[in-house]
Phi, psi and omega in degrees: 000319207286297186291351195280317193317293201321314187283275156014302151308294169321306169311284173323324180279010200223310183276328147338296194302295173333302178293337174274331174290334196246350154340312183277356172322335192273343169270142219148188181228138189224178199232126178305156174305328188262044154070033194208327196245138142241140193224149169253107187262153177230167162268142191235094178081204166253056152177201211221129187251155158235126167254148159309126171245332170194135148256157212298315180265103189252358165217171177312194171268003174254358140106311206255333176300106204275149176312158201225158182267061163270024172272307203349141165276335181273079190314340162301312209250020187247028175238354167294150170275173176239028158288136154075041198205131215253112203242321170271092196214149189035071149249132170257147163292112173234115187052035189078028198202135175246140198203156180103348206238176203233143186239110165267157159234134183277339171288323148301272180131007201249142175247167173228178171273188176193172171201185201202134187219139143276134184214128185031058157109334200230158150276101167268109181276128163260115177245130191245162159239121160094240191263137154319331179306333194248078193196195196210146174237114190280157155282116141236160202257172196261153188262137168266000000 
């Protein structure tokens, strides 16, 4: 009786660990499907955001200007740059899925809800209106 609690215990202690590790799985920089966007997603608090680090057109046609986030809808905010710019906010880890959290695009200027699953390796985000049913889900890979 005595060894089954100990093994029992260990198991419990072992799949605990696994599920705390993986939570953080999600963290890192990772490169969007078309090859253009790098994003650092981090933990914020208790949950997990991404900003932009680097892009393929990262300045203006003057070479030195870095792009500013003008599709935004909101005109206070269309003088920001979009380097550093926190594009992934409040996703929590629930059951293999960070969900609750939101994907802006700066190419639209449109936010979306959002949730996030890792599969083999890669990251799929689904940004929706409404239900997931009705969204698109991009792939990206982890940047080495």
């Amino acid at each position: 009786m005595k060894k089954v609690f100990i093994l029992t215990a260990i198991l419990f202690s072992s799949i605990t660990a696994l599920f705390a590790q993986s939570s953080d799985a999600v963290k890192g920089t990772w490169i969007n499907d078309a090859n253009d966007v790098k994003v650092e997603i981090y933990q914020h608090g208790n949950s997990y955001a991404g900003k932009i680090t680097w892009l393929k057109n990262m300045y203006e046609a003057d070479g030195k200007t870095l792009r500013k986030d003008i599709n935004n809808n909101d005109a206070s905010l269309k003088s920001r740059t979009i380097l550093n710019l926190n594009i992934l906010t409040g996703f929590s880890y629930h059951d293999g899925e960070w969900t609750g959290g939101s994907l802006y695009d700066p190419k639209s200027g449109k936010t979306y809800k959002s949730k996030m699953k890792l599969c083999n390796g890669n990251l799929e985000i689904r940004g929706y209106l409404g239900s997931p049913m009705f969204g698109k889900t991009t792939t990206w890979t982890k940047a080495s």
